[in-house]
C-alpha positions as CSV (number, residue, x, y, z in Angstrom):
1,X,0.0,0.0,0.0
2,X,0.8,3.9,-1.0
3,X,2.3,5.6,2.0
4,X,-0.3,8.3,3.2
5,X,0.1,12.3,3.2
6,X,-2.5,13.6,3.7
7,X,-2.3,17.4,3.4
8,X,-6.4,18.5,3.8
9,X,-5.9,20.9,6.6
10,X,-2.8,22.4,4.7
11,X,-5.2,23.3,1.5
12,X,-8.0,24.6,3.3
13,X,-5.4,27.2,5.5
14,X,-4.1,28.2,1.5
15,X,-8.2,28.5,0.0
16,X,-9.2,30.3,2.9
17,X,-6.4,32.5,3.0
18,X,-6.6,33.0,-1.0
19,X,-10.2,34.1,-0.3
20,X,-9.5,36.5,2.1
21,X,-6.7,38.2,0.0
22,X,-8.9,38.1,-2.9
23,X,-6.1,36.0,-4.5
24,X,-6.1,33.6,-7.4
25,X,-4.7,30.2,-7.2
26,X,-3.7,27.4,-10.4
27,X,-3.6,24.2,-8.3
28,X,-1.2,21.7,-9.8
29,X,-0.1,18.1,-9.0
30,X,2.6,16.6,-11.0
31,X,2.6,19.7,-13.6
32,X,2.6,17.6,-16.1
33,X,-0.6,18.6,-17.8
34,X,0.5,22.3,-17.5
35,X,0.3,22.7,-21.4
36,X,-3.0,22.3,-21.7
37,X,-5.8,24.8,-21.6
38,X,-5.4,27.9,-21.8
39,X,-2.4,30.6,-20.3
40,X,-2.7,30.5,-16.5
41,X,-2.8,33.7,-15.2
42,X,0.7,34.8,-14.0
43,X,-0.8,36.8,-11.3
44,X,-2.3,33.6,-9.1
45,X,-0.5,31.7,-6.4
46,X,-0.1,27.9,-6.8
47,X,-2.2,25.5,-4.7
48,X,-0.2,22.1,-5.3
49,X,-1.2,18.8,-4.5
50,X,2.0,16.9,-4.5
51,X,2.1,15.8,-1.6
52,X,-1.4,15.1,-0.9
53,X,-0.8,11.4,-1.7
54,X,-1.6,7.5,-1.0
55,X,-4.3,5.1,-1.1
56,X,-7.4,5.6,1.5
57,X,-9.4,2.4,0.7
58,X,-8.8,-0.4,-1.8
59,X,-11.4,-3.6,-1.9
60,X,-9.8,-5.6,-4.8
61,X,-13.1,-8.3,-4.6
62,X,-15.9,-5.2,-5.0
63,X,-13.3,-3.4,-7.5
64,X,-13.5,-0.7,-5.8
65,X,-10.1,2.0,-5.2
66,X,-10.2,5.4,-3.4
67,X,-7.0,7.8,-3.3
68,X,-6.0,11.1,-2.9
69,X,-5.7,13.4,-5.8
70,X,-1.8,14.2,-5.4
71,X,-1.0,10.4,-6.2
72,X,1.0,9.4,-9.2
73,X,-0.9,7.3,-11.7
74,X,2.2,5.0,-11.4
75,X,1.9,3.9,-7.9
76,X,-1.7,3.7,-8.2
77,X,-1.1,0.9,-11.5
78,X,2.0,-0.9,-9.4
79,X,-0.3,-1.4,-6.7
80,X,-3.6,-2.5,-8.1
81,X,-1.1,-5.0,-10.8
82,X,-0.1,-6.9,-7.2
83,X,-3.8,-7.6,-7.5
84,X,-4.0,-8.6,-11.6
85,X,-6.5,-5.3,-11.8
86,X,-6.2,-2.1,-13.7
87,X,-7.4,1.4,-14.6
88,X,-9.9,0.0,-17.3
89,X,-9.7,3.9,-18.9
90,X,-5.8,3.7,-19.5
91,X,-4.8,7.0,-18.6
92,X,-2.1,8.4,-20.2
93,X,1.0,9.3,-18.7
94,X,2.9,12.2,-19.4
95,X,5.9,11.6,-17.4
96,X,6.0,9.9,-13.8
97,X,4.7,12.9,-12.1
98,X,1.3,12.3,-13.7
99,X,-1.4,11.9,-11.1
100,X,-5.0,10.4,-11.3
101,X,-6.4,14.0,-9.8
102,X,-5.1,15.7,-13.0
103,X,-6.3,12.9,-15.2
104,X,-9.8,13.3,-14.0
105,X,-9.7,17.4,-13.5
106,X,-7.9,17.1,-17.8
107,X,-10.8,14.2,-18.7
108,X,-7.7,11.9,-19.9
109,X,-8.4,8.1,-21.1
110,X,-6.6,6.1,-23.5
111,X,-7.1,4.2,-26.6
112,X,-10.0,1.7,-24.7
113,X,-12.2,4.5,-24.5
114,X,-15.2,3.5,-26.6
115,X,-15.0,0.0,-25.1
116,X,-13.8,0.8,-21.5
117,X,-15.8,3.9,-20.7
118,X,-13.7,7.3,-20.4
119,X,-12.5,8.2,-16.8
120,X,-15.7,10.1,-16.0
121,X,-18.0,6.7,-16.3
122,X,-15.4,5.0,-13.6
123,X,-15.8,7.9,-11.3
124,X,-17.9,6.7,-7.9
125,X,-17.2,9.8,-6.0
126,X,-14.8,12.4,-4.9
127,X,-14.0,14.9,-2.4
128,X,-13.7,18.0,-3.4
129,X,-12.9,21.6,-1.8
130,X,-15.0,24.5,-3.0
131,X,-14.0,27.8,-3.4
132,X,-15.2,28.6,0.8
133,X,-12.8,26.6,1.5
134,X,-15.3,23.5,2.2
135,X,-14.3,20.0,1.9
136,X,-17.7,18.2,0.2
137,X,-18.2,15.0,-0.3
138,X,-19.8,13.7,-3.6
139,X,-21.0,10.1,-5.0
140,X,-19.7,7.1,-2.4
141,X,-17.6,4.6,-2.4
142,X,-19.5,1.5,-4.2
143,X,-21.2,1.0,-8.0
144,X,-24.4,0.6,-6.4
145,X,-24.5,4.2,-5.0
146,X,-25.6,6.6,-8.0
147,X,-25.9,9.9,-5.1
148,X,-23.5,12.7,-6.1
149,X,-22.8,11.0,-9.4
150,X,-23.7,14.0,-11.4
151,X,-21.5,16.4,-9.7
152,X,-18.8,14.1,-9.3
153,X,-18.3,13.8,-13.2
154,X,-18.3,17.5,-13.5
155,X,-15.4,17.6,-12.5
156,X,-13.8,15.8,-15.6
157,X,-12.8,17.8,-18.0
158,X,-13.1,21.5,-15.7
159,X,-9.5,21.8,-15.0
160,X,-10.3,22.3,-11.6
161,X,-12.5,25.4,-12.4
162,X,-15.0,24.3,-10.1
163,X,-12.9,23.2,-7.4
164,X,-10.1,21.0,-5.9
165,X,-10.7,17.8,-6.1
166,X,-8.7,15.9,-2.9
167,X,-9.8,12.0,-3.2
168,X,-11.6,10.2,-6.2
169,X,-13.3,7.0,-5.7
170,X,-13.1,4.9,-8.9
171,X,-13.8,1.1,-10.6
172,X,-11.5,-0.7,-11.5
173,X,-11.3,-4.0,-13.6
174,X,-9.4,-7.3,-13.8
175,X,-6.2,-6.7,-16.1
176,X,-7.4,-9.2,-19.5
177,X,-6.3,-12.7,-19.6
178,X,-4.3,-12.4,-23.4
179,X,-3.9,-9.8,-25.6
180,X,-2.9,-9.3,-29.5
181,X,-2.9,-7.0,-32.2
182,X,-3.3,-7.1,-35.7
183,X,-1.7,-4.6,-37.9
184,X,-2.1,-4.0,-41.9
185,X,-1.8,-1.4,-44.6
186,X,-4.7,0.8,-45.2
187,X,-5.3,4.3,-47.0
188,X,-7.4,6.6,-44.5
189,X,-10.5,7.0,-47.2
190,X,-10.8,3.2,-46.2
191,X,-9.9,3.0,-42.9
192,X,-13.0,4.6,-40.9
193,X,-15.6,2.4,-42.3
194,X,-13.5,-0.4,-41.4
195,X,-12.5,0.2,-38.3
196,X,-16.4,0.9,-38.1
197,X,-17.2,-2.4,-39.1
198,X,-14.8,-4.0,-36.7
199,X,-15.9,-2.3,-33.8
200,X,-19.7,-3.1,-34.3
201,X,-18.8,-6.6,-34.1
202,X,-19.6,-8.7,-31.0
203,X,-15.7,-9.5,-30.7
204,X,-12.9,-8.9,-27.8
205,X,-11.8,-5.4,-29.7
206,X,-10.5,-3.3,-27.6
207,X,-8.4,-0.6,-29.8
208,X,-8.6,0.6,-33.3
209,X,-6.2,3.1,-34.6
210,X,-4.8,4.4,-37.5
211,X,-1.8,6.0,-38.4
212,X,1.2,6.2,-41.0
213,X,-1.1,4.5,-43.7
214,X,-1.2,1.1,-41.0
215,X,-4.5,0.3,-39.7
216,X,-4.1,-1.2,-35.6
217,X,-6.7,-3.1,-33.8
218,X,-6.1,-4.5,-30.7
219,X,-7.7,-7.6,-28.9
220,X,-7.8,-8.4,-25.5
221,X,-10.1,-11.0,-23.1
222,X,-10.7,-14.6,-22.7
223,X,-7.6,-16.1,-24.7
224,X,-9.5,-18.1,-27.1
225,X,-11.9,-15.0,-27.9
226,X,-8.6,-13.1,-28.8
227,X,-7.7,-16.2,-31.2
228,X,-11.0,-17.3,-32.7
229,X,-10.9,-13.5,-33.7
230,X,-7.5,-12.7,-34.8
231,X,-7.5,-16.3,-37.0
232,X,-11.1,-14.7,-38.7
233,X,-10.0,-11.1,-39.5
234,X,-6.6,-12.2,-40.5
235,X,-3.6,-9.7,-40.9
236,X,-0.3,-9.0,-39.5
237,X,0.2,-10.3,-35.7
238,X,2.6,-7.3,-34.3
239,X,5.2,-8.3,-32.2
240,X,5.4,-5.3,-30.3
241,X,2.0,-4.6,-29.8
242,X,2.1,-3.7,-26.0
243,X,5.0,-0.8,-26.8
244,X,2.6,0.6,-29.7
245,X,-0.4,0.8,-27.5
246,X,1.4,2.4,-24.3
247,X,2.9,5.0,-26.9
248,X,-0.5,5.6,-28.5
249,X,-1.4,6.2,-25.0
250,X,1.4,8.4,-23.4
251,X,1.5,10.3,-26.7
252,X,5.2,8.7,-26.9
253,X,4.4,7.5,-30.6
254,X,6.3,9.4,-33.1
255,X,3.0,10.9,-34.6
256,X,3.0,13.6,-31.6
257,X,7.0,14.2,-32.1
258,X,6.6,17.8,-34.3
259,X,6.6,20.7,-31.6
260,X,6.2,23.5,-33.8
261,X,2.8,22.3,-35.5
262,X,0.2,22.8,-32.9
263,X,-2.0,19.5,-32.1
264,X,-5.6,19.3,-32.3
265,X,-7.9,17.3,-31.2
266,X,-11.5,16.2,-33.2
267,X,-13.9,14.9,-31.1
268,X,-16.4,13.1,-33.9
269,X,-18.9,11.0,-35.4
270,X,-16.9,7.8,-35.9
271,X,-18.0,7.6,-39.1
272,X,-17.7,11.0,-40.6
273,X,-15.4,11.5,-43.1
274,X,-12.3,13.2,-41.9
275,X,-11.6,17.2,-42.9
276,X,-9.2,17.9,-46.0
277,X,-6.5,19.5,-44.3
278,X,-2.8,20.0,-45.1
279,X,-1.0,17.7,-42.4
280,X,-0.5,14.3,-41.0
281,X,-3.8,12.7,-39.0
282,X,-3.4,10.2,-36.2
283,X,-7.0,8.0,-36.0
284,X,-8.6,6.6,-33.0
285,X,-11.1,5.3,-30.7
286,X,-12.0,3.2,-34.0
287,X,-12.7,7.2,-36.3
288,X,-14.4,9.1,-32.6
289,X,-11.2,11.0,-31.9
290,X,-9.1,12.6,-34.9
291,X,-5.5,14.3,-34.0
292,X,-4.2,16.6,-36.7
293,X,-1.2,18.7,-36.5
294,X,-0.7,21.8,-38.5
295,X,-1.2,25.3,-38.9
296,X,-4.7,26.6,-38.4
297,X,-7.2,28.4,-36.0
298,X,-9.6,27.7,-34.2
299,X,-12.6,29.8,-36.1
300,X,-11.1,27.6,-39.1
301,X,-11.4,24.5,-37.7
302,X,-14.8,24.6,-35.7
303,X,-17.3,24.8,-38.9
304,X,-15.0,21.1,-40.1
305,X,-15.7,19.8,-36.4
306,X,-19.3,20.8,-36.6
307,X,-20.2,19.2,-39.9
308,X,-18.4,16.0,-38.8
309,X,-20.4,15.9,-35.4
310,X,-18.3,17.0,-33.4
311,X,-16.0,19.5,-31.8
312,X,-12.3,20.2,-31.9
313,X,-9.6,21.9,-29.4
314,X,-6.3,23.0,-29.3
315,X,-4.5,20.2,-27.6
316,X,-0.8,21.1,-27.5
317,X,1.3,24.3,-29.1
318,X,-0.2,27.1,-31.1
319,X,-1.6,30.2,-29.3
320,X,-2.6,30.0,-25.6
321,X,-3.6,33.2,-24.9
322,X,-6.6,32.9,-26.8
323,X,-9.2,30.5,-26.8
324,X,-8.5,27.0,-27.4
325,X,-11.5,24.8,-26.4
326,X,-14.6,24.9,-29.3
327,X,-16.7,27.6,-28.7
328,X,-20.3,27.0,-26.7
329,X,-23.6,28.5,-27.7
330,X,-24.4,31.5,-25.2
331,X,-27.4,29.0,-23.3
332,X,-24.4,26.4,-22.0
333,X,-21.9,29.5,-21.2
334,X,-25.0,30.6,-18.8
335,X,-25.2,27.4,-17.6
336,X,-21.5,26.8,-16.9
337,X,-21.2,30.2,-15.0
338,X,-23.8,29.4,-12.8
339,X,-22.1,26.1,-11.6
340,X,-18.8,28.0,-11.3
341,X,-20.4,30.4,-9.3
342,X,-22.2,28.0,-7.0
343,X,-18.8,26.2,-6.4
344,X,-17.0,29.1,-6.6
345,X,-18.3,32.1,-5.9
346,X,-15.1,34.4,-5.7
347,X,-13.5,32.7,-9.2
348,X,-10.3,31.8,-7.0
349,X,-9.6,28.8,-8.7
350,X,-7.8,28.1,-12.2
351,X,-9.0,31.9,-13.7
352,X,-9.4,31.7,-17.6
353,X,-7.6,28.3,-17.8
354,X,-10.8,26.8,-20.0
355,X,-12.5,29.6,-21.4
356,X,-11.4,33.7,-21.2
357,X,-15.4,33.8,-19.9
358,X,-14.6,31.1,-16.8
């Protein structure tokens, strides 16, 4: 088990004091997720929650883990791997400082998305300090208990705009018995209406990608539901197919390697056809998320994202002073400012970092 650090008393002293200073604060864990967003503002204190760390309750038979928001998403896999068990969501990990309170607070999951369920759908319940500096509890500690769930799932994807979230009570699930995956050549007109047609099969698939003019999917279960299916699709059995996954995942695959073309991020009907754009494209969660990198903006991009379903952000690079998440129709900016102000009614926390309006 995670040594325990807990640091509750310490944050509350630093909100309260914040709020009675009429200061800002960007709370950080690892700081590894500090390029994304939008600028922080220079003016605001840090809150940090790298030391608020370790494992409160962990019930490997009901699949059940609660930690503190500071902990590393490292420590957190190396302990629930003693048990054969794992973060269905596959959070990526963008360095060893990475924590599971930033994943959440970002809205992070990896290539089993579509068949795993993001972070958000594992989330049970959190803790969470408000902008008054009180610790609230939200959601429980079991799948059975829906209470809270609602406002517990807010909180991924709000780069803690609505608060600062302390512990997170999450599922998690058996690691699979045998894994494979099958690689072959494919241009990307073709591509999305296959990976399409893979994924609505009732088989063990549990990623589809494409990139480089290669077509991945991955299969993982019961070990003769992994062969019955690679023997009937056929293809090339990759060798390496745990190392292409995890890079996929940490963003590690050469793709992502280019740091002066901004990266963006289409969030899509799985079967819309992907934009005409000058630039290399990255395919996953079987066509639902689109990466491109090049040169563009965001008023350029939206009206692609909207005809495909969808939406689109600035991921990484590019300009950061502007905005970088798609834009929202005036009735959800209403909406969202309301909840910010219920949960935060002096705007102490994260100013700006997801919308110039927030």
């Amino acid at each position: 088990m995670l040594p325990m650090a807990d640091q509750i008393q310490t944050l509350q002293e630093q909100v309260l004091q914040a709020r009675s200073n009429g200061q800002k604060l960007n709370i950080v864990g690892g700081g590894t997720k500090s390029f994304m967003g939008r600028q922080g503002c220079a003016e605001a204190g840090t809150l940090s929650l790298a030391e608020h760390t370790g494992v409160v309750e962990y019930h490997p038979v009901e699949l059940v883990l609660t930690v503190r928001a500071g902990t590393p998403l490292k420590e957190i896999e190396a302990v629930l791997a003693e048990q054969g068990q794992c973060l269905h969501f596959e959070p990526p990990h963008f360095g060893d400082a990475s924590t599971i309170g930033g994943t959440l607070a970002c809205n992070l999951s990896g290539p089993a998305r579509p068949w795993a369920g993001s972070v958000r759908d594992q989330v049970l319940g959190i803790r969470l300090l408000n902008g008054k500096g009180e610790h609230l509890r939200f959601g429980g500690q079991v799948m059975k208990n829906v209470a809270g769930y609602d406002v517990s799932r807010l909180q991924a994807g709000a780069m803690g705009t609505l608060g600062v979230i302390t512990e997170i009570s999450l599922k998690v699930m058996p690691k699979p018995a045998a894994t494979t995956t099958l690689v072959r050549e494919m241009t990307m007109d073709e591509v999305v209406e296959y990976m399409n047609r893979r994924a609505g099969e009732p088989k063990p698939i549990t990623g589809a990608c494409w990139v480089d003019g290669k077509v991945y999917l991955r299969l993982a279960g019961a070990k003769s539901a992994v062969e019955a299916t690679a023997e009937q699709w056929g293809g090339q059995v990759l060798a390496d197919g745990e190392q292409f996954w995890r890079q996929v995942q940490d963003m590690q695959h050469p793709f992502f390697d280019d740091p002066e073309l901004p990266l963006w991020r289409f969030s899509v009907d799985s079967t819309a056809k992907t934009p005409e754009l000058d630039g290399p494209w990255m395919i996953d969660w079987a066509g639902s998320q689109r990466w491109y990198r090049g040169q563009a903006s965001l008023d350029q991009l939206e009206p692609l994202a909207r005809a495909a379903g969808g939406q689109v952000s600035l991921f990484r690079g590019g300009d950061r002073t502007g905005e970088v998440m798609h834009g929202q129709p005036q009735a959800l900016k209403t909406i969202q400012q309301r909840v910010k102000k219920s949960f935060d009614p002096d705007a102490i926390f994260n100013p700006g970092r997801l919308y110039s309006w927030l």
